[in-house]
Predicted model as a PDB file, atoms N, CA, C, CB and O in Angstrom, pLDDT in the B-factor column:
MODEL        1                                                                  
ATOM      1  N   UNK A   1     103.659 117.060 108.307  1.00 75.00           N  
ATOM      2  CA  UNK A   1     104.725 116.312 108.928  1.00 75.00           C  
ATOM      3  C   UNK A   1     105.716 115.895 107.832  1.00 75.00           C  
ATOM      4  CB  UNK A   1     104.165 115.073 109.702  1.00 75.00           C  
ATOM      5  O   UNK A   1     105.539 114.992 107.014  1.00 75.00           O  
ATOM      6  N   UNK A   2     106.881 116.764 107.957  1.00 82.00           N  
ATOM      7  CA  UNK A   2     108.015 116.166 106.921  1.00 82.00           C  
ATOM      8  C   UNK A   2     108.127 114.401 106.689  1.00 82.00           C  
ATOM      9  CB  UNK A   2     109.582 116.695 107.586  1.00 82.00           C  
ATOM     10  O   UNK A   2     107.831 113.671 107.635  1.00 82.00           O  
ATOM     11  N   UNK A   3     108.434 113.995 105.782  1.00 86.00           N  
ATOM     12  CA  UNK A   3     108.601 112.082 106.051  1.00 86.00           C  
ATOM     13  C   UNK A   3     110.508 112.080 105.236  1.00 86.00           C  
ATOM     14  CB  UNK A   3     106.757 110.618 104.518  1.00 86.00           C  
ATOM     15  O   UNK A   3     111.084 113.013 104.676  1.00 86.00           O  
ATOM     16  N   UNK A   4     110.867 111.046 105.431  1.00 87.00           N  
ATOM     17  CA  UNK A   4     111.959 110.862 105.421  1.00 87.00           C  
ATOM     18  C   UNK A   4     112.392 109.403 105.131  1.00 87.00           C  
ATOM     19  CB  UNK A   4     112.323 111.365 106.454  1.00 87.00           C  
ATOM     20  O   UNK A   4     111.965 108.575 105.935  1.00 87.00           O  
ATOM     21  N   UNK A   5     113.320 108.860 103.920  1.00 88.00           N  
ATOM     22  CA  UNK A   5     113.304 107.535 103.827  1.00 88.00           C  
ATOM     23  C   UNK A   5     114.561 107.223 103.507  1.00 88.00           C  
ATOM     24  CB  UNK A   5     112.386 107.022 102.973  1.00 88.00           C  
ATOM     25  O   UNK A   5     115.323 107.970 102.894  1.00 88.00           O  
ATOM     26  N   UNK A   6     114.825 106.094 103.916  1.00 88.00           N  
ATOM     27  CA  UNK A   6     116.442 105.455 103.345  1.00 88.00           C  
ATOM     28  C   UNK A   6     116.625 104.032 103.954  1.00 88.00           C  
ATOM     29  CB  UNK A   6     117.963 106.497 103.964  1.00 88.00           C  
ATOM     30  O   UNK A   6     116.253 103.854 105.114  1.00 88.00           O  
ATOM     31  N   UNK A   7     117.068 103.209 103.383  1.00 86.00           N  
ATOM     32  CA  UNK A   7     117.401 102.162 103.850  1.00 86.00           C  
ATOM     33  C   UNK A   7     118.607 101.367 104.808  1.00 86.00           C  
ATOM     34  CB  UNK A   7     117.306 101.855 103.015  1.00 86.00           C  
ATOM     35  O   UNK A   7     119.718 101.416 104.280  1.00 86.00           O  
ATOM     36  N   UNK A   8     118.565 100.763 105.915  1.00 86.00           N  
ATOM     37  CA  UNK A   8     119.144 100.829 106.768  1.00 86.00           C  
ATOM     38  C   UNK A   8     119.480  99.060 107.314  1.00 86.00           C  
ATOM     39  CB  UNK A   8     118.390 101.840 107.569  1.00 86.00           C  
ATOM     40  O   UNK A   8     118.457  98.378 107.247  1.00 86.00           O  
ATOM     41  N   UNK A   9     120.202  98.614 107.605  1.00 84.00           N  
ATOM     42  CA  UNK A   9     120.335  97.262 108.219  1.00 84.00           C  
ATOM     43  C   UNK A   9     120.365  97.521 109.455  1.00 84.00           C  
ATOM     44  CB  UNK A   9     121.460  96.437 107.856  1.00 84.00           C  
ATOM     45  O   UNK A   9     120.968  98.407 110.061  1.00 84.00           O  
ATOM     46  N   UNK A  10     119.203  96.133 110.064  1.00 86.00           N  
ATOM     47  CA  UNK A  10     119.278  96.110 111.627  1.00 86.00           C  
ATOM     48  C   UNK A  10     120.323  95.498 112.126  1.00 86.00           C  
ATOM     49  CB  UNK A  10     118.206  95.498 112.257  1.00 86.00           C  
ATOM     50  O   UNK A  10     120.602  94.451 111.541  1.00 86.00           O  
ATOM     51  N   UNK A  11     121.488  95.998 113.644  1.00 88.00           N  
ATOM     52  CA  UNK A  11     122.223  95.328 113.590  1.00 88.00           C  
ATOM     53  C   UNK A  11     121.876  95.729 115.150  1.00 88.00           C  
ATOM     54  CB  UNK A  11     123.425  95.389 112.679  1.00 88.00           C  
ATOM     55  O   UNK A  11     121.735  96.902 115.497  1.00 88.00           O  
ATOM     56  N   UNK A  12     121.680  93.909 116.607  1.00 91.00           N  
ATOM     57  CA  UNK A  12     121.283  94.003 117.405  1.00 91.00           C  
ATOM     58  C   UNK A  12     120.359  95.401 118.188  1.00 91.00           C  
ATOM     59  CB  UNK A  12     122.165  93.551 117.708  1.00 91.00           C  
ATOM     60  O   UNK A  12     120.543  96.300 119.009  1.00 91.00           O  
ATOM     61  N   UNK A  13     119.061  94.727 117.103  1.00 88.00           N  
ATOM     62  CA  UNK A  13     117.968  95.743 117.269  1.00 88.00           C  
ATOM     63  C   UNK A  13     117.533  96.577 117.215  1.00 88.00           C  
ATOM     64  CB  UNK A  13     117.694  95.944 117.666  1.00 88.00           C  
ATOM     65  O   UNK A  13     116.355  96.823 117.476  1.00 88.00           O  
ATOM     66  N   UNK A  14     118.497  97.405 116.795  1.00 89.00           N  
ATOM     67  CA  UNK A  14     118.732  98.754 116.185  1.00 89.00           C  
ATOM     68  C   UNK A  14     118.806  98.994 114.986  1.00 89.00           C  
ATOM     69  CB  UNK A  14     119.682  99.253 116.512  1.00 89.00           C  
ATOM     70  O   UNK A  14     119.466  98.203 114.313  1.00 89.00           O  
ATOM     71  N   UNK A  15     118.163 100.158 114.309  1.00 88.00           N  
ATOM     72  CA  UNK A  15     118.708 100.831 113.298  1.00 88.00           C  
ATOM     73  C   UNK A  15     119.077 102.275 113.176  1.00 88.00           C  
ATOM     74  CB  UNK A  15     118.015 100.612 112.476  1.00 88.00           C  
ATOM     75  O   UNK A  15     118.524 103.334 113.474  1.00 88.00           O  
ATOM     76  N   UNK A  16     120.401 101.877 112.538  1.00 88.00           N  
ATOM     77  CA  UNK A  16     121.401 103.283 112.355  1.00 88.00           C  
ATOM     78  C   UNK A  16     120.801 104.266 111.134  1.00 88.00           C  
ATOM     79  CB  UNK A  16     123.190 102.775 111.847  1.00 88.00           C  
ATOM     80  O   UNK A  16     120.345 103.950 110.035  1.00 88.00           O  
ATOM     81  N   UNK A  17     120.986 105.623 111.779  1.00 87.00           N  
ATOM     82  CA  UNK A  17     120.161 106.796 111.633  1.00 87.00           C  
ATOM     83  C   UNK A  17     121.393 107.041 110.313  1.00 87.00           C  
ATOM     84  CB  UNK A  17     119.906 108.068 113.223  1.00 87.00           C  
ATOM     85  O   UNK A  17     122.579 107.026 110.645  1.00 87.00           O  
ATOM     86  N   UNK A  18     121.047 107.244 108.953  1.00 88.00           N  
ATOM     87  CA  UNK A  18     122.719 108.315 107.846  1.00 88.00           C  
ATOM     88  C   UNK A  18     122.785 109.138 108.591  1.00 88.00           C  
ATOM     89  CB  UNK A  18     122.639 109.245 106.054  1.00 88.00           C  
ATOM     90  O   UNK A  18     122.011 109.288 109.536  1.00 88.00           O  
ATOM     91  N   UNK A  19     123.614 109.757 108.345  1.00 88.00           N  
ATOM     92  CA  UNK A  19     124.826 110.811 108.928  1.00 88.00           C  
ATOM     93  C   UNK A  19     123.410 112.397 108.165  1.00 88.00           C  
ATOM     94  CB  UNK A  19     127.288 110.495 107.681  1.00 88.00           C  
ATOM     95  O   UNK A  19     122.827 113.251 108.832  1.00 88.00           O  
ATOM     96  N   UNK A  20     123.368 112.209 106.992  1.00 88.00           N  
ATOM     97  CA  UNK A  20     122.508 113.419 106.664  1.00 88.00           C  
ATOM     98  C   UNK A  20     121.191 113.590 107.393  1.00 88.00           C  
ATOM     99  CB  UNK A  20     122.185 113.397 105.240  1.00 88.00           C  
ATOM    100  O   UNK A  20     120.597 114.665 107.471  1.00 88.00           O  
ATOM    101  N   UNK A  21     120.792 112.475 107.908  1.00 87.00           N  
ATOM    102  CA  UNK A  21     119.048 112.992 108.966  1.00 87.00           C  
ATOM    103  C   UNK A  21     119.571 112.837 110.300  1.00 87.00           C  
ATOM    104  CB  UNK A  21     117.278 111.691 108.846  1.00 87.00           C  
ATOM    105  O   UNK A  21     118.675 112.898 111.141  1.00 87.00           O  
ATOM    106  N   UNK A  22     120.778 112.649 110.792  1.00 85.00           N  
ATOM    107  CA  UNK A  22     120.629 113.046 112.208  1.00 85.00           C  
ATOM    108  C   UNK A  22     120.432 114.140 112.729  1.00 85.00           C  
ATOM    109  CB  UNK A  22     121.433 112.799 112.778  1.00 85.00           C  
ATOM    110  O   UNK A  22     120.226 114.182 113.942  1.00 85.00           O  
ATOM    111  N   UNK A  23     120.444 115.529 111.812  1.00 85.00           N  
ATOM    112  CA  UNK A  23     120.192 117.032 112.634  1.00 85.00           C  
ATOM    113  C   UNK A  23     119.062 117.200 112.421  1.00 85.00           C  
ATOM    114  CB  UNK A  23     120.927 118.368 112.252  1.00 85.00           C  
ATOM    115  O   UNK A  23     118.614 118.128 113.094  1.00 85.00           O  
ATOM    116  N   UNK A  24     117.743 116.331 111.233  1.00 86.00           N  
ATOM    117  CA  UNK A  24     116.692 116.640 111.561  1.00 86.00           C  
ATOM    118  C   UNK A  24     115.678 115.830 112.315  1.00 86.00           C  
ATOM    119  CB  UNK A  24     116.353 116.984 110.661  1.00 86.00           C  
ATOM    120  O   UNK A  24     114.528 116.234 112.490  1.00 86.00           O  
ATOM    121  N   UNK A  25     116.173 114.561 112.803  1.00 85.00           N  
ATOM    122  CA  UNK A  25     115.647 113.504 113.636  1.00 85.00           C  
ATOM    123  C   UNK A  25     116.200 113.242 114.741  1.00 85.00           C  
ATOM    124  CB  UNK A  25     115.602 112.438 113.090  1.00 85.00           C  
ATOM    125  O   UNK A  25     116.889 112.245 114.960  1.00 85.00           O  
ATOM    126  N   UNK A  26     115.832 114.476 115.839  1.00 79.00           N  
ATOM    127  CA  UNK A  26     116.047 114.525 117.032  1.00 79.00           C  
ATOM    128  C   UNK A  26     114.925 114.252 117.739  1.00 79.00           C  
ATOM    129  CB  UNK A  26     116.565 115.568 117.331  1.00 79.00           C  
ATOM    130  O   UNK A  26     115.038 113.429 118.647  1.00 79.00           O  
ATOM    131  N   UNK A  27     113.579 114.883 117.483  1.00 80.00           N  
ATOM    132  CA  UNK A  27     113.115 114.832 117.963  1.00 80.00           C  
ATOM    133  C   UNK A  27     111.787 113.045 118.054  1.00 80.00           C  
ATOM    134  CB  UNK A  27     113.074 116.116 117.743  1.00 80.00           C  
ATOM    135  O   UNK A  27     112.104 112.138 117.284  1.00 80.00           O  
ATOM    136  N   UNK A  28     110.772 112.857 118.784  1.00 85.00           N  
ATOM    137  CA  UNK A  28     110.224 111.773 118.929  1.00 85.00           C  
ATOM    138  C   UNK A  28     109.886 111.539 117.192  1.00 85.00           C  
ATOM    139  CB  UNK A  28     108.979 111.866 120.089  1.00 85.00           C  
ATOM    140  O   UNK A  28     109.690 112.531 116.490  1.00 85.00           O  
ATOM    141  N   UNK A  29     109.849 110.334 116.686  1.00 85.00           N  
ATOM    142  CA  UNK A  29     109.313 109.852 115.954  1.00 85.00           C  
ATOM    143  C   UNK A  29     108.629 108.632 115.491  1.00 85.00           C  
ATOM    144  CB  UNK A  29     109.768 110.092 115.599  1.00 85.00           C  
ATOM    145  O   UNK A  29     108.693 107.715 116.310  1.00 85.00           O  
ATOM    146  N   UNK A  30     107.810 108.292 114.091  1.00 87.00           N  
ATOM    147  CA  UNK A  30     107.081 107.505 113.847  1.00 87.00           C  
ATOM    148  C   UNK A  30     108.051 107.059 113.342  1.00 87.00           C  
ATOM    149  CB  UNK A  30     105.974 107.650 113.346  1.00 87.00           C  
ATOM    150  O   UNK A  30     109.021 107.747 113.023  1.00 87.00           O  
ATOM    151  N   UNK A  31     107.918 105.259 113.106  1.00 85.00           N  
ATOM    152  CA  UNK A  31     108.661 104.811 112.343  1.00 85.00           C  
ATOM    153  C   UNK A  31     107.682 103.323 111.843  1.00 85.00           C  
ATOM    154  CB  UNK A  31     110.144 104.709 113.081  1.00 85.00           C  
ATOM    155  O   UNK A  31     107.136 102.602 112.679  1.00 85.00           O  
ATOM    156  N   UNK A  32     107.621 103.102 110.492  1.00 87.00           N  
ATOM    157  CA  UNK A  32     107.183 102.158 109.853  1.00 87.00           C  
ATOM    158  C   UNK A  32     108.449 101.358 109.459  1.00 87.00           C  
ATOM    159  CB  UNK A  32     106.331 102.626 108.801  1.00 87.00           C  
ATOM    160  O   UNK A  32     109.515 101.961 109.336  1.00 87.00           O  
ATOM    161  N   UNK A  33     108.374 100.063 109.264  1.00 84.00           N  
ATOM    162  CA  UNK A  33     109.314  99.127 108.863  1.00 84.00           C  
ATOM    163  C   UNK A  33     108.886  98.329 107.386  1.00 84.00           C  
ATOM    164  CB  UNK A  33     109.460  98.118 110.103  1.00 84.00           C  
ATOM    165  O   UNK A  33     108.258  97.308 107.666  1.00 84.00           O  
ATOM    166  N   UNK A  34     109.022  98.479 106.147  1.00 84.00           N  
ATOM    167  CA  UNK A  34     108.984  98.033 105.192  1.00 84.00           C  
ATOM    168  C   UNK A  34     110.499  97.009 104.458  1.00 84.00           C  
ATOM    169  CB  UNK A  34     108.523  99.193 104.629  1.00 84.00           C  
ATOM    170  O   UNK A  34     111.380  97.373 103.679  1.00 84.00           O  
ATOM    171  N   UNK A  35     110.290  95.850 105.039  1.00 79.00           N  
ATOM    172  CA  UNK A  35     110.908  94.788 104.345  1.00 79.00           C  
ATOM    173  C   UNK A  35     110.998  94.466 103.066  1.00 79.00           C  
ATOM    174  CB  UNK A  35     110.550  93.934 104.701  1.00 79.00           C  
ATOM    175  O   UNK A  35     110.031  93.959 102.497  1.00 79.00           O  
ATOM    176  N   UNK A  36     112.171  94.713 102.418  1.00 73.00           N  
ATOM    177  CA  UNK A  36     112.445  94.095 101.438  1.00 73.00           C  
ATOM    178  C   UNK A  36     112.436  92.169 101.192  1.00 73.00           C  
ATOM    179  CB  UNK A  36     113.617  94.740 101.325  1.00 73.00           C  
ATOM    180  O   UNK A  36     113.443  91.525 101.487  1.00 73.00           O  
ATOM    181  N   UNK A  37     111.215  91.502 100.653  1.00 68.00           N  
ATOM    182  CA  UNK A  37     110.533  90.508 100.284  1.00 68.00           C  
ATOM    183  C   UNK A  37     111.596  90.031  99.594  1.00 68.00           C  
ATOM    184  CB  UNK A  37     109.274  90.705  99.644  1.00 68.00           C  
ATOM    185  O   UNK A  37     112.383  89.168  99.982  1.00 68.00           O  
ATOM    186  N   UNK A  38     111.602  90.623  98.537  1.00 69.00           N  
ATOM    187  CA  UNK A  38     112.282  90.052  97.340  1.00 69.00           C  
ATOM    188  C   UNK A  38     114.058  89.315  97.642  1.00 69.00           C  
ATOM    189  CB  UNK A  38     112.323  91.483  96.197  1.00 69.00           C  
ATOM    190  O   UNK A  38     114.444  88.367  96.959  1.00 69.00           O  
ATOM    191  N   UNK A  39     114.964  89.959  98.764  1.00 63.00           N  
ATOM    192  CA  UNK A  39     115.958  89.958  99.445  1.00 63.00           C  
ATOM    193  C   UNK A  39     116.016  88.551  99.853  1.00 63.00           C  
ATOM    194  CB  UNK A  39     115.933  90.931 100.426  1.00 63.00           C  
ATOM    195  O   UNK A  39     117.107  88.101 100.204  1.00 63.00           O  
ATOM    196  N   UNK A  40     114.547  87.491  99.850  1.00 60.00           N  
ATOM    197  CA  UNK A  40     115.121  86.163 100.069  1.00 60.00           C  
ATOM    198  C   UNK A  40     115.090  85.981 101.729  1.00 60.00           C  
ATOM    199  CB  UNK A  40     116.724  86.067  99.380  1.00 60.00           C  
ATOM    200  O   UNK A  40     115.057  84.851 102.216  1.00 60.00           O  
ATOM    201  N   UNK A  41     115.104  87.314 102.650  1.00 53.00           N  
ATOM    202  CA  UNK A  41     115.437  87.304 104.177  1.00 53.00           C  
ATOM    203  C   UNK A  41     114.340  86.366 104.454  1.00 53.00           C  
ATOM    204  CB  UNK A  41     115.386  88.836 105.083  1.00 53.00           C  
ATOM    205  O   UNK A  41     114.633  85.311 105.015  1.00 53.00           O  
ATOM    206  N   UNK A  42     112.984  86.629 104.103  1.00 54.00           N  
ATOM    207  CA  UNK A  42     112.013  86.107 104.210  1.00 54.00           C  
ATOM    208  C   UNK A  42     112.105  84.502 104.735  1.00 54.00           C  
ATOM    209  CB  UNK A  42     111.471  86.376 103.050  1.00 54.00           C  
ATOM    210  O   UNK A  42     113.126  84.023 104.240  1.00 54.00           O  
ATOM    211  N   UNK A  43     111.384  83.486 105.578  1.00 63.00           N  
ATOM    212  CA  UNK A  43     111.636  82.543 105.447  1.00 63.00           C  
ATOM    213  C   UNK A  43     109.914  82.284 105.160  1.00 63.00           C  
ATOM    214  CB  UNK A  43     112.572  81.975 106.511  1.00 63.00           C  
ATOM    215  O   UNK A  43     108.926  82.901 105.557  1.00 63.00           O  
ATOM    216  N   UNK A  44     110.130  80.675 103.994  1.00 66.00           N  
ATOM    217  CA  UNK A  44     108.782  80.546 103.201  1.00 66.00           C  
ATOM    218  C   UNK A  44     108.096  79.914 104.436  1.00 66.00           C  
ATOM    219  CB  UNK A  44     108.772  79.528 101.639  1.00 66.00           C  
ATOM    220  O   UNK A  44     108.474  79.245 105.398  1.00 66.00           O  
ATOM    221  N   UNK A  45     107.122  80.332 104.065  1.00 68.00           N  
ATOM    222  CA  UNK A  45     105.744  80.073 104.842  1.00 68.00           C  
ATOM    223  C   UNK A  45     105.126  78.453 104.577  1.00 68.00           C  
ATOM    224  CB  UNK A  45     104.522  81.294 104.220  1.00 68.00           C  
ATOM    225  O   UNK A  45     105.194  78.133 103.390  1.00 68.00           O  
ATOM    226  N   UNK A  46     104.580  77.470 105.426  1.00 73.00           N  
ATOM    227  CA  UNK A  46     104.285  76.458 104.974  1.00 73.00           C  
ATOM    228  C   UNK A  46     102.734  76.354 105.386  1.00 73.00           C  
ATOM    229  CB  UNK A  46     105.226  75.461 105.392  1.00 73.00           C  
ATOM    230  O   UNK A  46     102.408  77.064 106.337  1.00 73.00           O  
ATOM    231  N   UNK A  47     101.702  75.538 104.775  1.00 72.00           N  
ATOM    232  CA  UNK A  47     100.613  75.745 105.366  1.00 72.00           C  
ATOM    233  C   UNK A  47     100.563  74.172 106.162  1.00 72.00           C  
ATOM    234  CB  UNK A  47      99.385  76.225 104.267  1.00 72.00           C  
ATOM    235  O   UNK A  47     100.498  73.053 105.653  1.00 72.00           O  
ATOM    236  N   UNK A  48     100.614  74.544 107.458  1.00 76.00           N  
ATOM    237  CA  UNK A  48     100.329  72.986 108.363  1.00 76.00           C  
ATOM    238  C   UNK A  48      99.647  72.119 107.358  1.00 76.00           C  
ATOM    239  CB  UNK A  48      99.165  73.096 109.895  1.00 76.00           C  
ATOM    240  O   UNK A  48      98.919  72.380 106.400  1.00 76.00           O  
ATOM    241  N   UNK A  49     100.224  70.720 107.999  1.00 76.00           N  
ATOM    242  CA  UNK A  49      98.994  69.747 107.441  1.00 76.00           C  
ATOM    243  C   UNK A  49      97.651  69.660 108.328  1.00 76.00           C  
ATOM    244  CB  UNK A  49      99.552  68.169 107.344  1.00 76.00           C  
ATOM    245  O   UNK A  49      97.876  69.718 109.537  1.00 76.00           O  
ATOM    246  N   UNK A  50      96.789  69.578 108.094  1.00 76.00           N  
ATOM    247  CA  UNK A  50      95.389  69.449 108.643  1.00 76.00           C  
ATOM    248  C   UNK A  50      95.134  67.796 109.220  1.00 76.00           C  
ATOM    249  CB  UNK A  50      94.246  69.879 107.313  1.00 76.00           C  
ATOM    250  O   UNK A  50      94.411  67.526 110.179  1.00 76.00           O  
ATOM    251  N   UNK A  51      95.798  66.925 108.513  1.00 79.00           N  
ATOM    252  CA  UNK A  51      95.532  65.888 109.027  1.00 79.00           C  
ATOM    253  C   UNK A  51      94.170  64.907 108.818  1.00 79.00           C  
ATOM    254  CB  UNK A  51      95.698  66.270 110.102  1.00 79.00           C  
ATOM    255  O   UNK A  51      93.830  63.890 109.424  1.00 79.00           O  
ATOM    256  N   UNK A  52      93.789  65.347 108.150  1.00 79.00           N  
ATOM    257  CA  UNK A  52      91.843  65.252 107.589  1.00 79.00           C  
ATOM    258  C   UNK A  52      92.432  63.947 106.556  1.00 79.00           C  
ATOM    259  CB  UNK A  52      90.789  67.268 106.316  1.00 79.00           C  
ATOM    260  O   UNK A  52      93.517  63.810 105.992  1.00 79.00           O  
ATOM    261  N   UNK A  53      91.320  63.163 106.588  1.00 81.00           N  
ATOM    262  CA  UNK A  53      91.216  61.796 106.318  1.00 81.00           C  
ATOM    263  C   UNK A  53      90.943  61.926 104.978  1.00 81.00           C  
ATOM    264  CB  UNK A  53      90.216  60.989 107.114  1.00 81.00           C  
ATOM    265  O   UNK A  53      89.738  62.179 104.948  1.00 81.00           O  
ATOM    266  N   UNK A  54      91.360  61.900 103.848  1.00 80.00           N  
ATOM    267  CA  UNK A  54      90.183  62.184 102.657  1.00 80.00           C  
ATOM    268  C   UNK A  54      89.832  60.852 101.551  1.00 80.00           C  
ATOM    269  CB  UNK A  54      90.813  63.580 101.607  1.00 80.00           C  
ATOM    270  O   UNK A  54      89.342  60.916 100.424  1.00 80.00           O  
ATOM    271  N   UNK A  55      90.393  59.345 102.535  1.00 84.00           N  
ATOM    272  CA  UNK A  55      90.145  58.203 102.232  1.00 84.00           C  
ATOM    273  C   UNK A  55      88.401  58.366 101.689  1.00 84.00           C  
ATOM    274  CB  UNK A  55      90.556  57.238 103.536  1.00 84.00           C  
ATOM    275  O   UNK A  55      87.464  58.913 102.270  1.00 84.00           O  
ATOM    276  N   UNK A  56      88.443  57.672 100.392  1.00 84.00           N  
ATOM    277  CA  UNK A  56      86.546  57.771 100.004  1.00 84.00           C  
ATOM    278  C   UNK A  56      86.075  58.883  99.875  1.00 84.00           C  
ATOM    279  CB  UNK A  56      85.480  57.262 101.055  1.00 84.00           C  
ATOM    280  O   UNK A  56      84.901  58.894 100.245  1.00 84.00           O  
ATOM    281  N   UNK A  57      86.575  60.227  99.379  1.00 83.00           N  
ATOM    282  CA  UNK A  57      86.127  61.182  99.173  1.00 83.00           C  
ATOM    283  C   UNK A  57      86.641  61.501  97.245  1.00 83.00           C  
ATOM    284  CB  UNK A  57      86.630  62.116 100.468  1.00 83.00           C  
ATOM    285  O   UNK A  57      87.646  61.601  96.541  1.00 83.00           O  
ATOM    286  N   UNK A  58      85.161  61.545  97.162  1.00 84.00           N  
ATOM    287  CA  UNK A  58      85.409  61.887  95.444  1.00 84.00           C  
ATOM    288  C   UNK A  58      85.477  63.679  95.301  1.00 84.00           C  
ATOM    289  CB  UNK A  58      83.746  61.161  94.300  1.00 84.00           C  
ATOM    290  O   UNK A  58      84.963  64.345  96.200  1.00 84.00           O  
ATOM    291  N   UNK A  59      85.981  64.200  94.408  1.00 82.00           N  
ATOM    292  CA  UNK A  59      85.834  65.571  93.942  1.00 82.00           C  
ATOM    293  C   UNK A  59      85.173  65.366  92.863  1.00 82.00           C  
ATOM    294  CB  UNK A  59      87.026  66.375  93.715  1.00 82.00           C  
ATOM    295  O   UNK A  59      85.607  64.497  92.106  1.00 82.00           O  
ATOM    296  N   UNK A  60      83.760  66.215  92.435  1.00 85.00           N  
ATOM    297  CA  UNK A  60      83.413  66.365  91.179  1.00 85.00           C  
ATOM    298  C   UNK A  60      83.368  67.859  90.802  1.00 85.00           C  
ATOM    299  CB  UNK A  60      82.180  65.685  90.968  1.00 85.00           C  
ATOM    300  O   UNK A  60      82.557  68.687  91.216  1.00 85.00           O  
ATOM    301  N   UNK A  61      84.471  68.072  89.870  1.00 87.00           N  
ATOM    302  CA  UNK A  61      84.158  69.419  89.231  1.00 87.00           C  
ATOM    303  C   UNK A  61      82.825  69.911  88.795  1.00 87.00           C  
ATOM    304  CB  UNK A  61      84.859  69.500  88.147  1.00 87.00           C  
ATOM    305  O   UNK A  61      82.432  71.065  88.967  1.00 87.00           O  
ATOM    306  N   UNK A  62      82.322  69.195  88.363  1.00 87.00           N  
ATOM    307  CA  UNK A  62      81.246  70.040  87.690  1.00 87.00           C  
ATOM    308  C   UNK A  62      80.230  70.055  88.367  1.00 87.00           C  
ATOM    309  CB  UNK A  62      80.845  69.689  86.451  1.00 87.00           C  
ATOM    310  O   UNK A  62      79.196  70.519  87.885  1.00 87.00           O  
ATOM    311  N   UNK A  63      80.269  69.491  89.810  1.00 84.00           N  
ATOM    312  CA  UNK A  63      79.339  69.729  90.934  1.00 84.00           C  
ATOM    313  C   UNK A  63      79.331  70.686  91.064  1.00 84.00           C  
ATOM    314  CB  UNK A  63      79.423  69.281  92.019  1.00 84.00           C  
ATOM    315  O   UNK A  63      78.313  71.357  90.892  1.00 84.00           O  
ATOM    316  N   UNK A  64      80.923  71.375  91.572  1.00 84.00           N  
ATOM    317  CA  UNK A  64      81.268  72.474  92.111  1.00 84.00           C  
ATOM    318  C   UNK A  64      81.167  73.198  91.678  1.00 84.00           C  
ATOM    319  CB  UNK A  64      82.023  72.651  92.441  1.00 84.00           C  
ATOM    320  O   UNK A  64      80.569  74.108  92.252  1.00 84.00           O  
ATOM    321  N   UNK A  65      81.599  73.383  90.480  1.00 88.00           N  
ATOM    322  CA  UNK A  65      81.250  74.640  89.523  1.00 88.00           C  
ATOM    323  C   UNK A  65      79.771  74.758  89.474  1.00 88.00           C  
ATOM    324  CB  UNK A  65      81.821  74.476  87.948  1.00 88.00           C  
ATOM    325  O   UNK A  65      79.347  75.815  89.007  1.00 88.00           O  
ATOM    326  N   UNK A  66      78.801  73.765  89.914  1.00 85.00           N  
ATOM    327  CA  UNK A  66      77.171  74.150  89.772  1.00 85.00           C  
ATOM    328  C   UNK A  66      76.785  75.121  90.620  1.00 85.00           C  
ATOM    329  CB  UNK A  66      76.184  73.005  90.068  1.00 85.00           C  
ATOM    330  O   UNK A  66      75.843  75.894  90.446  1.00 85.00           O  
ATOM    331  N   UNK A  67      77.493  75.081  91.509  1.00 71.00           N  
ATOM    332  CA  UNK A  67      77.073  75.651  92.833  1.00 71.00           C  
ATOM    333  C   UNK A  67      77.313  77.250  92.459  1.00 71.00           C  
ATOM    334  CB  UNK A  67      78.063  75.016  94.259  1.00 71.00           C  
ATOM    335  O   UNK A  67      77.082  78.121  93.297  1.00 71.00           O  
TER     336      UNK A  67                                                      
ENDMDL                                                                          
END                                                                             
């Protein structure tokens, strides 16, 4: 299966095919979507608060590390 790559902006839901693969992408195809990360589009991820009480709770490292 030939593969084929180039980068493209979605513009209302669509993405526009270059002018050079429209005579060989007629027919049905696969298509994967790989986002450019780095571009900032991304919006950051937050991790909920949990809400957990941790009034009176000690951490001992070197408990933990016993384990």
């Amino acid at each position: 299966m030939p593969t084929y790559g180039f980068q493209a902006n979605i513009k209302d839901g669509q993405i526009e095919i270059p002018a050079e693969y429209k005579a060989v992408l007629h027919t049905p195809v696969k298509v994967f979507v790989i986002t450019d990360w780095r571009a900032g589009s991304q919006k950051k991820r937050e991790i909920p608060s949990l809400g957990v009480d941790m009034t009176g709770y000690k951490f001992d490292r070197q408990e933990a590390n016993a384990r």
